[in-house]
Biopython code that builds the backbone (N, CA, C, O; Angstrom):
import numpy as np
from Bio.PDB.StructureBuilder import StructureBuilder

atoms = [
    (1, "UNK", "N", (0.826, -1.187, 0.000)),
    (1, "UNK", "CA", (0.000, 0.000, 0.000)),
    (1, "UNK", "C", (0.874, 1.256, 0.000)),
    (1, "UNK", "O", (0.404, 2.284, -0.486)),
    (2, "UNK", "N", (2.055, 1.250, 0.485)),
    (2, "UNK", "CA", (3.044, 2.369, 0.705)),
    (2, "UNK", "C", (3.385, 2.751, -0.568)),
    (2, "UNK", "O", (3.418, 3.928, -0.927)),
    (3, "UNK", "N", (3.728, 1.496, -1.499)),
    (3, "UNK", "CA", (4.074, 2.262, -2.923)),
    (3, "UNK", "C", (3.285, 2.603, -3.622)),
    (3, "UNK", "O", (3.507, 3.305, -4.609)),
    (4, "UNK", "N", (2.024, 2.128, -3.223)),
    (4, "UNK", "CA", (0.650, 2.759, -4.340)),
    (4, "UNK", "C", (0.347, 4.550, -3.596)),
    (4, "UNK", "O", (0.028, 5.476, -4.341)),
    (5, "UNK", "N", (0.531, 4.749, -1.990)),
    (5, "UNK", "CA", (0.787, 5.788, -1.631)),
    (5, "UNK", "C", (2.117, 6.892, -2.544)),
    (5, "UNK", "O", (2.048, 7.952, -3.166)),
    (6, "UNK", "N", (2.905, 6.223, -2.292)),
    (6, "UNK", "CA", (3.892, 6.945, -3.391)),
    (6, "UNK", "C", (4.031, 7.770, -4.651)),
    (6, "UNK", "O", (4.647, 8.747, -5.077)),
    (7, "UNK", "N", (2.615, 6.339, -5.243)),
    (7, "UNK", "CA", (2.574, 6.599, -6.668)),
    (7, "UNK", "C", (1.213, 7.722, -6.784)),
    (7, "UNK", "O", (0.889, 8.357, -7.787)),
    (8, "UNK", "N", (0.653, 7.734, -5.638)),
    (8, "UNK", "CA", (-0.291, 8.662, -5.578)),
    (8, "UNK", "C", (-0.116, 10.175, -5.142)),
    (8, "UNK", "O", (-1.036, 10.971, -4.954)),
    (9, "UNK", "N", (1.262, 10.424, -5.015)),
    (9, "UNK", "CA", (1.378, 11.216, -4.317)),
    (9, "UNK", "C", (2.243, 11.978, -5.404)),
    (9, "UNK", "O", (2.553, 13.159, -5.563)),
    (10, "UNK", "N", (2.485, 10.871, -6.041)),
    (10, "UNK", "CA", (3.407, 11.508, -7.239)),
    (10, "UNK", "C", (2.779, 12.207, -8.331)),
    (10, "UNK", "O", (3.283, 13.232, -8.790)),
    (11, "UNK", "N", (1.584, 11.655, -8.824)),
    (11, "UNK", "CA", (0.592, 12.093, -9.730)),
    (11, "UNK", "C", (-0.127, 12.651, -9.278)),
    (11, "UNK", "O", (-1.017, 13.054, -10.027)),
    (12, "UNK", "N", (-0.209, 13.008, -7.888)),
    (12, "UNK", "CA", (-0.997, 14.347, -6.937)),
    (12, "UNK", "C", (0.111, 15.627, -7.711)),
    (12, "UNK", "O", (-0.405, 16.605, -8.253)),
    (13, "UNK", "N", (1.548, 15.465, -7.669)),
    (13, "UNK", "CA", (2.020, 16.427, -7.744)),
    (13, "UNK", "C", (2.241, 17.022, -9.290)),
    (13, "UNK", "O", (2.406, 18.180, -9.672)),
    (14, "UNK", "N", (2.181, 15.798, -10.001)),
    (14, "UNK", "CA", (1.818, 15.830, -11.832)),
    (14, "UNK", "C", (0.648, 16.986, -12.420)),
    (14, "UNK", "O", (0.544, 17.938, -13.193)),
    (15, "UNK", "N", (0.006, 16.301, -11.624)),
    (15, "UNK", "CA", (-1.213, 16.888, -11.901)),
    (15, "UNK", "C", (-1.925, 18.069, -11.665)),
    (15, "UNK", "O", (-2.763, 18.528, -12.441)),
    (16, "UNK", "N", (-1.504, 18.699, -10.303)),
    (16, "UNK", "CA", (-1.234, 19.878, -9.320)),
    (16, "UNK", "C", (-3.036, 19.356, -8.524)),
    (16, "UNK", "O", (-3.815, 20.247, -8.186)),
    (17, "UNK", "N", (-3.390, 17.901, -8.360)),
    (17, "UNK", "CA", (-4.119, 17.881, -7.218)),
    (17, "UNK", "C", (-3.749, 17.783, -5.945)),
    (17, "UNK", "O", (-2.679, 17.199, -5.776)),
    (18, "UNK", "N", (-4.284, 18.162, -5.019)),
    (18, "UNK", "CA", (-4.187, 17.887, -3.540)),
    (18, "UNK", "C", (-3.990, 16.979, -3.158)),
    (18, "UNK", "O", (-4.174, 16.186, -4.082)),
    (19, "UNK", "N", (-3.595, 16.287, -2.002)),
    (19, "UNK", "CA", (-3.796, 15.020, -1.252)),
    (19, "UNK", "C", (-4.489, 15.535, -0.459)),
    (19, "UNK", "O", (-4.740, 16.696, -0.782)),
    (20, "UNK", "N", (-4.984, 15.192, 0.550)),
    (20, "UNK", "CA", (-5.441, 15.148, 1.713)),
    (20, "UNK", "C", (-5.522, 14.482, 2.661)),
    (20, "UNK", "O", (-6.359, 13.579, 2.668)),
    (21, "UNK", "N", (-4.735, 14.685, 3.710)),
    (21, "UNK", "CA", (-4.645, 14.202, 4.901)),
    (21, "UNK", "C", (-5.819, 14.699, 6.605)),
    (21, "UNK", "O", (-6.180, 15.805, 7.007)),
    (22, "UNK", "N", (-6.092, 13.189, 7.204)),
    (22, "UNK", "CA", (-7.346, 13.466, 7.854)),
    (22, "UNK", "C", (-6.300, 13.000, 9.229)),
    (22, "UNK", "O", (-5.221, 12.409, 9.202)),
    (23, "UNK", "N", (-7.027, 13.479, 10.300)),
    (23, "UNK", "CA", (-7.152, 12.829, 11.322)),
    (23, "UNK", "C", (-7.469, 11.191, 11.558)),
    (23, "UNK", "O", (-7.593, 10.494, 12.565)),
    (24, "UNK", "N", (-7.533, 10.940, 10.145)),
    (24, "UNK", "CA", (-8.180, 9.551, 10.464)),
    (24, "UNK", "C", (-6.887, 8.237, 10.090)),
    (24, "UNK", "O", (-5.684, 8.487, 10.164)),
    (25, "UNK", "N", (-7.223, 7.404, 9.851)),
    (25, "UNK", "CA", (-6.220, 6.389, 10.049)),
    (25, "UNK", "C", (-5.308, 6.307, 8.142)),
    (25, "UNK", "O", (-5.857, 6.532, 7.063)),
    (26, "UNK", "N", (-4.228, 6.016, 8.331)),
    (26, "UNK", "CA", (-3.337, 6.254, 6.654)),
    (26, "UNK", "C", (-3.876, 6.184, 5.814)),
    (26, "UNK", "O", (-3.942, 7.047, 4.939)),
    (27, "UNK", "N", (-4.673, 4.654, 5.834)),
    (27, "UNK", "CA", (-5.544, 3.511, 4.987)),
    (27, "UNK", "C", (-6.259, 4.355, 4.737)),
    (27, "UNK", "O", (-6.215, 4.494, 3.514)),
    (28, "UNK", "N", (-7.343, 5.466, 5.426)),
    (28, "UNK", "CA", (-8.113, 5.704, 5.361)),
    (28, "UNK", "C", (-8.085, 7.306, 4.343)),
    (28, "UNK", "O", (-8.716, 7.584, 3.324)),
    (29, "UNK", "N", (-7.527, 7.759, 4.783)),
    (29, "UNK", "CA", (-6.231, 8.520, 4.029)),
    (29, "UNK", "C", (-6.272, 8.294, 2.498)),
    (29, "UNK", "O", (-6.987, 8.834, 1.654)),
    (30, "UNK", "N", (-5.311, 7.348, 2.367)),
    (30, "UNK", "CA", (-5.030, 6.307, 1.239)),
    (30, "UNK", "C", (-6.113, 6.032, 0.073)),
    (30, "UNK", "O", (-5.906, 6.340, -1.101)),
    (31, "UNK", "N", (-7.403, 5.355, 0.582)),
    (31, "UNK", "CA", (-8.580, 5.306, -0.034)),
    (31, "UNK", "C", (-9.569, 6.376, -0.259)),
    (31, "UNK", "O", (-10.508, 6.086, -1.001)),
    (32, "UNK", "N", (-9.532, 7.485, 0.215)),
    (32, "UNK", "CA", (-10.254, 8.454, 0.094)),
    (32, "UNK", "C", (-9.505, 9.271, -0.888)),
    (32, "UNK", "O", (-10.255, 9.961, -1.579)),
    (33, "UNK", "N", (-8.122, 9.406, -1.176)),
    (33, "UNK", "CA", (-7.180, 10.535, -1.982)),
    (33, "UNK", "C", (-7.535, 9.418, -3.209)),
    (33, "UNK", "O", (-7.786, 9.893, -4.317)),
    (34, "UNK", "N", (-7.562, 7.922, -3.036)),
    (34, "UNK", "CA", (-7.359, 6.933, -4.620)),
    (34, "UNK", "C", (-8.770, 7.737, -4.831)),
    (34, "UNK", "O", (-8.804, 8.419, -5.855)),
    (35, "UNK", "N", (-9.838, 7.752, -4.078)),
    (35, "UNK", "CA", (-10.974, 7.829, -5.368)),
    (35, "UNK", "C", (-11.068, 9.348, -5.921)),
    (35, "UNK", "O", (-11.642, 9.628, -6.973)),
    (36, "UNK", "N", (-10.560, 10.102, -5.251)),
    (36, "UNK", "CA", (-10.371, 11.871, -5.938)),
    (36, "UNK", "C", (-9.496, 11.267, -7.158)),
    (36, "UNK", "O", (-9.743, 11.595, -8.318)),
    (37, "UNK", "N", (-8.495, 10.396, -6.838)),
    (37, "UNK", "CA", (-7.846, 10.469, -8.472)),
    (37, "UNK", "C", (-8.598, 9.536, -9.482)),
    (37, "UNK", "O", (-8.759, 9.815, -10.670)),
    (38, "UNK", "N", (-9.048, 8.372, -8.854)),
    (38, "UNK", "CA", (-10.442, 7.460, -10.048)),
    (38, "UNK", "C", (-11.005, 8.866, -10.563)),
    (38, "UNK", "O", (-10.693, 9.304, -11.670)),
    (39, "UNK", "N", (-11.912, 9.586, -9.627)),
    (39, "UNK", "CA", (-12.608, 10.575, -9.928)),
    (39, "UNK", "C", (-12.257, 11.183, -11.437)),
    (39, "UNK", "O", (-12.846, 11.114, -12.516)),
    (40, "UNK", "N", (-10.749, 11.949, -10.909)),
    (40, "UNK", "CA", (-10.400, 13.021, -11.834)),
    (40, "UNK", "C", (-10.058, 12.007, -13.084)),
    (40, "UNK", "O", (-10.708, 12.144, -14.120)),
    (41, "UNK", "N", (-8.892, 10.837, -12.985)),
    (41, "UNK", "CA", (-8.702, 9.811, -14.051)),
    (41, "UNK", "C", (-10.431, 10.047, -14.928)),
    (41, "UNK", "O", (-10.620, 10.558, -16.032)),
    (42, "UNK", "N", (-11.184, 9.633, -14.234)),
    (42, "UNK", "CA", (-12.769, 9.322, -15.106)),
    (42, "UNK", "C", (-13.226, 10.010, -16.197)),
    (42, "UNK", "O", (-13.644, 9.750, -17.325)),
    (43, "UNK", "N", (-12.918, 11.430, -15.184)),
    (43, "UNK", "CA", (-13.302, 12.997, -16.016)),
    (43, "UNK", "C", (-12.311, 13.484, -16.921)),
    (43, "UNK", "O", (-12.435, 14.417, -17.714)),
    (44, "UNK", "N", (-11.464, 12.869, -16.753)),
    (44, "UNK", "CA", (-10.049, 13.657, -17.962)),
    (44, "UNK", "C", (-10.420, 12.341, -19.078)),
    (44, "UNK", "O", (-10.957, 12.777, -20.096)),
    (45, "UNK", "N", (-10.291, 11.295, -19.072)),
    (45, "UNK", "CA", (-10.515, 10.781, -20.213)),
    (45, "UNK", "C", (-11.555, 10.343, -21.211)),
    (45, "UNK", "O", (-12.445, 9.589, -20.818)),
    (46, "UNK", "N", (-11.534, 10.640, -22.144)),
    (46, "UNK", "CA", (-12.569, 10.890, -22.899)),
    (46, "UNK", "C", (-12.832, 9.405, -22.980)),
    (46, "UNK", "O", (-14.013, 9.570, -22.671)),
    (47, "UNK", "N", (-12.769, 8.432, -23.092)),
    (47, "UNK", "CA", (-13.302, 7.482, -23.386)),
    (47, "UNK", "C", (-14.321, 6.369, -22.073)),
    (47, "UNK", "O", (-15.181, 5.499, -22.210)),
    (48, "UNK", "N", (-13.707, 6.938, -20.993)),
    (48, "UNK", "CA", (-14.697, 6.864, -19.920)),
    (48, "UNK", "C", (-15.932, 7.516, -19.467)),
    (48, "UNK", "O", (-16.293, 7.849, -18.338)),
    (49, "UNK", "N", (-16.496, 7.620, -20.622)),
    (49, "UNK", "CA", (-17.634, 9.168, -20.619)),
    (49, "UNK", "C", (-18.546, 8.318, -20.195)),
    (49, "UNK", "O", (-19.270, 8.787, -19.316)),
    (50, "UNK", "N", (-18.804, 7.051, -20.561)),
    (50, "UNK", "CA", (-20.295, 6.638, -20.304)),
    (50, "UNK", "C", (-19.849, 5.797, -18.815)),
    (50, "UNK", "O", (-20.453, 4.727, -18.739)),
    (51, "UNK", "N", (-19.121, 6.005, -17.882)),
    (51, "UNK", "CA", (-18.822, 5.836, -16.691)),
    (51, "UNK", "C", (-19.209, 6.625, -15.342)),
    (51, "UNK", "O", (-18.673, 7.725, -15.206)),
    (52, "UNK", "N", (-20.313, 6.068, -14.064)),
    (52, "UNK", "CA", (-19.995, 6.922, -13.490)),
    (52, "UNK", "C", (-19.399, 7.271, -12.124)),
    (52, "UNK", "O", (-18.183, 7.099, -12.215)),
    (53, "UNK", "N", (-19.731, 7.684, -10.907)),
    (53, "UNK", "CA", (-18.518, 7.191, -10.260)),
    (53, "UNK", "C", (-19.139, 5.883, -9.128)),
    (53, "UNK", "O", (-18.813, 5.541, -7.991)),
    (54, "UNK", "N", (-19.801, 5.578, -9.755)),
    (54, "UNK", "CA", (-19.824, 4.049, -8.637)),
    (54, "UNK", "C", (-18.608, 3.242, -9.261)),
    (54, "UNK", "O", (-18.010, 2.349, -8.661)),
    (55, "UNK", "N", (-18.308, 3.699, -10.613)),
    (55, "UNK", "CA", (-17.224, 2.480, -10.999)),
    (55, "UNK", "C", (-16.089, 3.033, -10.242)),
    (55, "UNK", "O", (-15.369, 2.133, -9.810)),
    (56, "UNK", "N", (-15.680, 4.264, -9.928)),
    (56, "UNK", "CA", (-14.319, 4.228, -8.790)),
    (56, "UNK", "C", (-14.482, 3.590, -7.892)),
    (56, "UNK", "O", (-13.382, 3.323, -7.408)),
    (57, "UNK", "N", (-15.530, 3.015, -7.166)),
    (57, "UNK", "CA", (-15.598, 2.429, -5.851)),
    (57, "UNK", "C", (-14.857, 0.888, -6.215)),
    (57, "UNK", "O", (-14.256, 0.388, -5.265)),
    (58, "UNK", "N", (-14.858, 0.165, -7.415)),
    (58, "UNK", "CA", (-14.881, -1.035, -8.120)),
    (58, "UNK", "C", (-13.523, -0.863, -8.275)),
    (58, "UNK", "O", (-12.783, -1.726, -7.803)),
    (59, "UNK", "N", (-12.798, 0.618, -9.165)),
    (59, "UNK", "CA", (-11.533, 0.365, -9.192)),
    (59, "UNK", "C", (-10.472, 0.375, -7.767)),
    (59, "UNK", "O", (-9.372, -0.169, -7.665)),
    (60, "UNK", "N", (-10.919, 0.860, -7.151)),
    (60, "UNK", "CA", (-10.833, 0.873, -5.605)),
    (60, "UNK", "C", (-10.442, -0.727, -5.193)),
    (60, "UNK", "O", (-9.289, -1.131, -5.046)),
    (61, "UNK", "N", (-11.443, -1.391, -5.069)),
    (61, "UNK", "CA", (-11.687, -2.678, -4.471)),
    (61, "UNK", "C", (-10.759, -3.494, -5.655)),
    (61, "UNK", "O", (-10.102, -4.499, -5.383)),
    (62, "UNK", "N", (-10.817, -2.921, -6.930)),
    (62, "UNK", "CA", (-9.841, -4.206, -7.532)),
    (62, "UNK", "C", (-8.494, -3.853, -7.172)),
    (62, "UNK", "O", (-7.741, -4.766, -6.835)),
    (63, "UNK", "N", (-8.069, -2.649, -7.192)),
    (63, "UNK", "CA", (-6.476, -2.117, -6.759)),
    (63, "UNK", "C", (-5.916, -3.011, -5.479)),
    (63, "UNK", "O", (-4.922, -3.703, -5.259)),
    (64, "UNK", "N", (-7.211, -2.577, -4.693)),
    (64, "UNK", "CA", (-6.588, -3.089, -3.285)),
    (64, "UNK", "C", (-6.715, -4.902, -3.496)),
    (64, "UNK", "O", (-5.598, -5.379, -3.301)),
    (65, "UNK", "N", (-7.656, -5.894, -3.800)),
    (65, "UNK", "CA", (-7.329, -7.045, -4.128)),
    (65, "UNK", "C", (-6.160, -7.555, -4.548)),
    (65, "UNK", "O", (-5.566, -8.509, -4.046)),
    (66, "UNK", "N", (-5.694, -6.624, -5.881)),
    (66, "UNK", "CA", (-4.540, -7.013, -6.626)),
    (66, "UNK", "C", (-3.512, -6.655, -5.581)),
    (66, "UNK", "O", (-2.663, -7.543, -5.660)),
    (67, "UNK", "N", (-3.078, -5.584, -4.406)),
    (67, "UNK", "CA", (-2.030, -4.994, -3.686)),
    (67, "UNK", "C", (-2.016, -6.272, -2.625)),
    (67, "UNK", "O", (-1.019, -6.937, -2.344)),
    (68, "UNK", "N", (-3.255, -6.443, -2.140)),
    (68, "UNK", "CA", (-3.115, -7.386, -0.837)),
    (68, "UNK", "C", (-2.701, -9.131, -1.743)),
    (68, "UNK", "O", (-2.411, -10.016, -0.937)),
    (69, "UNK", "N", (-2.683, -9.505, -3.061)),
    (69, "UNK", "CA", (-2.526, -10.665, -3.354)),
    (69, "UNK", "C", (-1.180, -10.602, -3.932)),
    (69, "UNK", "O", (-0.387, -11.499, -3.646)),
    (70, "UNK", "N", (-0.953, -9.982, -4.439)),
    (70, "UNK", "CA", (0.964, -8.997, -4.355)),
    (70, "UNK", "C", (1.447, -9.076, -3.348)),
    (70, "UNK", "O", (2.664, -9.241, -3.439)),
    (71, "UNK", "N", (0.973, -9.028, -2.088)),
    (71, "UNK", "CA", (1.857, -8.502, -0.738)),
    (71, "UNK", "C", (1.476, -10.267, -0.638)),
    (71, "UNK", "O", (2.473, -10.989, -0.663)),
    (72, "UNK", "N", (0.686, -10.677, -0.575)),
    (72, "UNK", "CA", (1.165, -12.389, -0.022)),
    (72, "UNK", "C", (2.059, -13.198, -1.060)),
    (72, "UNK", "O", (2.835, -14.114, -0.787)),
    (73, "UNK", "N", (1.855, -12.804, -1.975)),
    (73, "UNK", "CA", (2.991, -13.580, -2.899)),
    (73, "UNK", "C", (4.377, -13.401, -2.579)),
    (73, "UNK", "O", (5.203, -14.312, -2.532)),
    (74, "UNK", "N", (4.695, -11.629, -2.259)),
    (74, "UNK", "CA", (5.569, -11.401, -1.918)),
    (74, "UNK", "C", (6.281, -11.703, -0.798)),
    (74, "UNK", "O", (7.507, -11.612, -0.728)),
    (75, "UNK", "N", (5.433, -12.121, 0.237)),
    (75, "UNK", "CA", (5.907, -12.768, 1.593)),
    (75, "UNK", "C", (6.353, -13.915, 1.381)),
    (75, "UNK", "O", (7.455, -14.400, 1.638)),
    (76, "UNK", "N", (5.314, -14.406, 0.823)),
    (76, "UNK", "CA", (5.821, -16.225, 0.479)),
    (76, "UNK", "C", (7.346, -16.345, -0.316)),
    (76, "UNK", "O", (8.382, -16.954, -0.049)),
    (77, "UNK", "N", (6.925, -15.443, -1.429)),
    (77, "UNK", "CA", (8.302, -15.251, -2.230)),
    (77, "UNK", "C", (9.716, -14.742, -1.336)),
    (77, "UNK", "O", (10.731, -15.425, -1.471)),
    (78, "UNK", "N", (9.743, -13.753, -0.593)),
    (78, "UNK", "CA", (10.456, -13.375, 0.326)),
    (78, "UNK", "C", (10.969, -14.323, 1.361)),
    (78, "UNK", "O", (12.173, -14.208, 1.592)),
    (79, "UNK", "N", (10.304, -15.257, 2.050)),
    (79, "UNK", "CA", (10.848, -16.078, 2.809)),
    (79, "UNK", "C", (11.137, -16.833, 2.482)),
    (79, "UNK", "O", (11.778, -17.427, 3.351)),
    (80, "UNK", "N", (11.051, -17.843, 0.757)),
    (80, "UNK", "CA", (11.360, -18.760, 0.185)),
    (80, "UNK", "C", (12.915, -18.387, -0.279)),
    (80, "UNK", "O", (13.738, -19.250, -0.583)),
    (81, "UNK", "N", (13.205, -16.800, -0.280)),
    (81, "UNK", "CA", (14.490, -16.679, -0.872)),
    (81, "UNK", "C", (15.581, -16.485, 0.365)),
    (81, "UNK", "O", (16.798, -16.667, 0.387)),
    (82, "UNK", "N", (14.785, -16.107, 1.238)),
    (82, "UNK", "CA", (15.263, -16.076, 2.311)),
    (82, "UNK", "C", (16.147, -17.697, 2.749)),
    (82, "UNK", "O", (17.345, -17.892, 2.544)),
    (83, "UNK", "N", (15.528, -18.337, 3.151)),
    (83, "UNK", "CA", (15.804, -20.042, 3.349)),
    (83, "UNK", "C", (16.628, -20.695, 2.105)),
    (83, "UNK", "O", (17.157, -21.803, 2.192)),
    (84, "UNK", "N", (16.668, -19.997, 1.100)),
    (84, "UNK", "CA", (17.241, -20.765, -0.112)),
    (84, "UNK", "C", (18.714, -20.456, -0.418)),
    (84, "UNK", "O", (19.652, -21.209, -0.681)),
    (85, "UNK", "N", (18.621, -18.905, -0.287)),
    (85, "UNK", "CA", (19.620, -18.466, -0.525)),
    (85, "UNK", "C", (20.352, -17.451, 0.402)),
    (85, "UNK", "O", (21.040, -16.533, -0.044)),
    (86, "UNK", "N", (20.165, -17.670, 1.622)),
    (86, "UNK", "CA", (20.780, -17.025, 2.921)),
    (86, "UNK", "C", (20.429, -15.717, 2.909)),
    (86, "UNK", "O", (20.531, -15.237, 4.038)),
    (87, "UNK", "N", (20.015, -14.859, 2.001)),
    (87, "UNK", "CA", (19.524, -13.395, 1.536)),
    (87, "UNK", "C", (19.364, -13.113, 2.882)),
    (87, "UNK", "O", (18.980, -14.052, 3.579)),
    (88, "UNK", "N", (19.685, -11.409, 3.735)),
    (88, "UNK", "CA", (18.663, -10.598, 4.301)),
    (88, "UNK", "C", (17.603, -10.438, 4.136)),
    (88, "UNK", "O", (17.543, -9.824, 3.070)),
    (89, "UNK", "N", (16.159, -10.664, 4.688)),
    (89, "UNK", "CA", (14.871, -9.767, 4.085)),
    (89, "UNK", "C", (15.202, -8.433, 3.891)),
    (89, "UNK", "O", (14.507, -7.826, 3.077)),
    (90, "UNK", "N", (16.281, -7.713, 4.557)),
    (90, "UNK", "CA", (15.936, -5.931, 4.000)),
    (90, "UNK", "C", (17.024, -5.955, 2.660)),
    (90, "UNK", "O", (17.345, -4.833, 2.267)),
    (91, "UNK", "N", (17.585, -7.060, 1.964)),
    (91, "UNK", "CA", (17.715, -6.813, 0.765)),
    (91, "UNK", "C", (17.120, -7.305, -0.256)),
    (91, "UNK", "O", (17.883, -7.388, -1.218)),
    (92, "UNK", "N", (15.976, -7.702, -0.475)),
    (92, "UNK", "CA", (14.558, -7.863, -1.146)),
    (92, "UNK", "C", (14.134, -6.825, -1.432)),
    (92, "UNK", "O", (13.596, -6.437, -0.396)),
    (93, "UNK", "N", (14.012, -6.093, -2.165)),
    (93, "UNK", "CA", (13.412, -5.234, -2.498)),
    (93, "UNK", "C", (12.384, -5.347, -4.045)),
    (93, "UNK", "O", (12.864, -5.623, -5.145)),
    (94, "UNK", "N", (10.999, -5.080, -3.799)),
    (94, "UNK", "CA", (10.015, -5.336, -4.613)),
    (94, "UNK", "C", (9.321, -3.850, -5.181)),
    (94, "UNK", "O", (8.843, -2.933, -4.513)),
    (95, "UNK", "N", (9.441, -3.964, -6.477)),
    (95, "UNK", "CA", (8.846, -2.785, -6.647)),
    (95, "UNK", "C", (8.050, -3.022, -7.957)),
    (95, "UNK", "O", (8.263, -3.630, -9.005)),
    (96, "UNK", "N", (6.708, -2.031, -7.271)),
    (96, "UNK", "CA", (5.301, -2.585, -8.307)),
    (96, "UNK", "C", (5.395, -1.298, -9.211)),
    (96, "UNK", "O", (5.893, -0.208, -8.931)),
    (97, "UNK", "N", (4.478, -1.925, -10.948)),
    (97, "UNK", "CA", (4.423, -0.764, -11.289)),
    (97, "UNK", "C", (2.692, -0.673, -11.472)),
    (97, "UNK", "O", (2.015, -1.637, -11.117)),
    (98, "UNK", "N", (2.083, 0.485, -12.016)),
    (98, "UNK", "CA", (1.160, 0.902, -12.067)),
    (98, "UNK", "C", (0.730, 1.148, -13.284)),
    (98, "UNK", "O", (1.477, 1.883, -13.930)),
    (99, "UNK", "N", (-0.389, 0.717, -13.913)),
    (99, "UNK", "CA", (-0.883, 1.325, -15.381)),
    (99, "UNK", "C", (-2.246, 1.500, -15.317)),
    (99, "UNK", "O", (-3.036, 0.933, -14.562)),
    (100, "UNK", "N", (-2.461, 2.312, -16.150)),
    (100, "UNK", "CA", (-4.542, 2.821, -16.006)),
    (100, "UNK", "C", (-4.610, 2.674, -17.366)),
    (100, "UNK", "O", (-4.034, 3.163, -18.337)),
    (101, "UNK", "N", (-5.597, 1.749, -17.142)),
    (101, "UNK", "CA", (-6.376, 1.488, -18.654)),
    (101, "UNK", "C", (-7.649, 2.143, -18.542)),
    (101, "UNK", "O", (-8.604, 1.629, -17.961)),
    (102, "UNK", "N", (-7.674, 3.224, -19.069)),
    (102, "UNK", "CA", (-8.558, 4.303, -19.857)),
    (102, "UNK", "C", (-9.915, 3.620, -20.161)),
    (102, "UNK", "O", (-10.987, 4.098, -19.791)),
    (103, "UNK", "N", (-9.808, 2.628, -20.764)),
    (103, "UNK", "CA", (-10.870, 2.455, -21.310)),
    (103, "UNK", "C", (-11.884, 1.384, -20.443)),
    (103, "UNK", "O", (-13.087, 1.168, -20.584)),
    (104, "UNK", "N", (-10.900, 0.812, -19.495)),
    (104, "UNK", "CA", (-12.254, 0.150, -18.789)),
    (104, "UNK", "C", (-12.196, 0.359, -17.422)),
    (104, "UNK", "O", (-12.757, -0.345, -16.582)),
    (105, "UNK", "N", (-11.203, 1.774, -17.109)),
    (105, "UNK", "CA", (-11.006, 2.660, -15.957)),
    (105, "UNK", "C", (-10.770, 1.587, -14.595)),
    (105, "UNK", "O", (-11.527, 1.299, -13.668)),
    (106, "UNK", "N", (-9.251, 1.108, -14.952)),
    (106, "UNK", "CA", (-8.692, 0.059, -14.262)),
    (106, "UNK", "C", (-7.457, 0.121, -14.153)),
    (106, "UNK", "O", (-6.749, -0.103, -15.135)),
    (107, "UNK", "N", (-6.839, 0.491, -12.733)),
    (107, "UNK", "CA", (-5.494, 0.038, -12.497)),
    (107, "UNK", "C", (-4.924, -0.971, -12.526)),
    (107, "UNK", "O", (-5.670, -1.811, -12.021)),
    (108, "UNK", "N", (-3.730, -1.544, -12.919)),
    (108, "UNK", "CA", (-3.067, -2.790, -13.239)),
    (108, "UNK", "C", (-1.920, -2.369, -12.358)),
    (108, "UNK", "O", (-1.238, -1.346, -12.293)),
    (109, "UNK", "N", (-1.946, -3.686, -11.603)),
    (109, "UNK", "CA", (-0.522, -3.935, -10.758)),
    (109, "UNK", "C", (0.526, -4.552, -11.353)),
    (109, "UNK", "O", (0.014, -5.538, -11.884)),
    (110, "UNK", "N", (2.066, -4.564, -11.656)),
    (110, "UNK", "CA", (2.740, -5.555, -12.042)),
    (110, "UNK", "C", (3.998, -5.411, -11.111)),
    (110, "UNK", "O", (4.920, -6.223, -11.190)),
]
sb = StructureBuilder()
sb.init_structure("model")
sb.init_model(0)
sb.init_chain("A")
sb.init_seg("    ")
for serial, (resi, resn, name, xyz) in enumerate(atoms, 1):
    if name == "N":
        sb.init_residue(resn, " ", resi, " ")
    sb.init_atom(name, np.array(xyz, "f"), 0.0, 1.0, " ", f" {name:<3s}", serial, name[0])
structure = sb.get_structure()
């Protein structure tokens, strides 16, 4: 979730939107700034016109599916290299990338 924070924070600054930070918990944080950018993603591209924003709630829930099934692979993967090949865990380093498909207003994890 930290690097999808990252990446949100980065295209907060691309873009010249806000983040916004609450009193409330990171996560919470986190999911409320993703759907201002579903939002704006929706409205800037023309081919998401007949979209409306109940589908950010959807890209929402698939992001985070795909992040939390990433982060267990990555554990599993992480401790398997760990035991195999004597590795540190803090020299593992995993890094996701991000793509928005426009047209069926969907983030892709890789």
């Amino acid at each position: 979730m930290q690097q999808w924070k990252a990446y949100l924070l980065s295209e907060f600054t691309v873009y010249g939107l806000d983040y916004n930070e609450t009193d409330s918990s990171e996560d919470f944080d986190i999911k409320t700034n993703s759907l201002v950018y579903f939002g704006w993603l929706r409205r800037t591209f023309q081919s998401t016109n007949n979209m409306d924003k109940s589908r950010d709630d959807v890209v929402w829930i698939m992001l985070e599916r795909q992040l939390r099934e990433l982060a267990k692979k990555a554990e599993k993967g992480s401790a398997n290299l760990v035991s195999k090949m004597c590795f540190d865990e803090r020299q593992i380093q995993i890094i996701l990338n991000f793509s928005y498909d426009d047209e069926q207003h969907i983030i892709y994890v890789s």
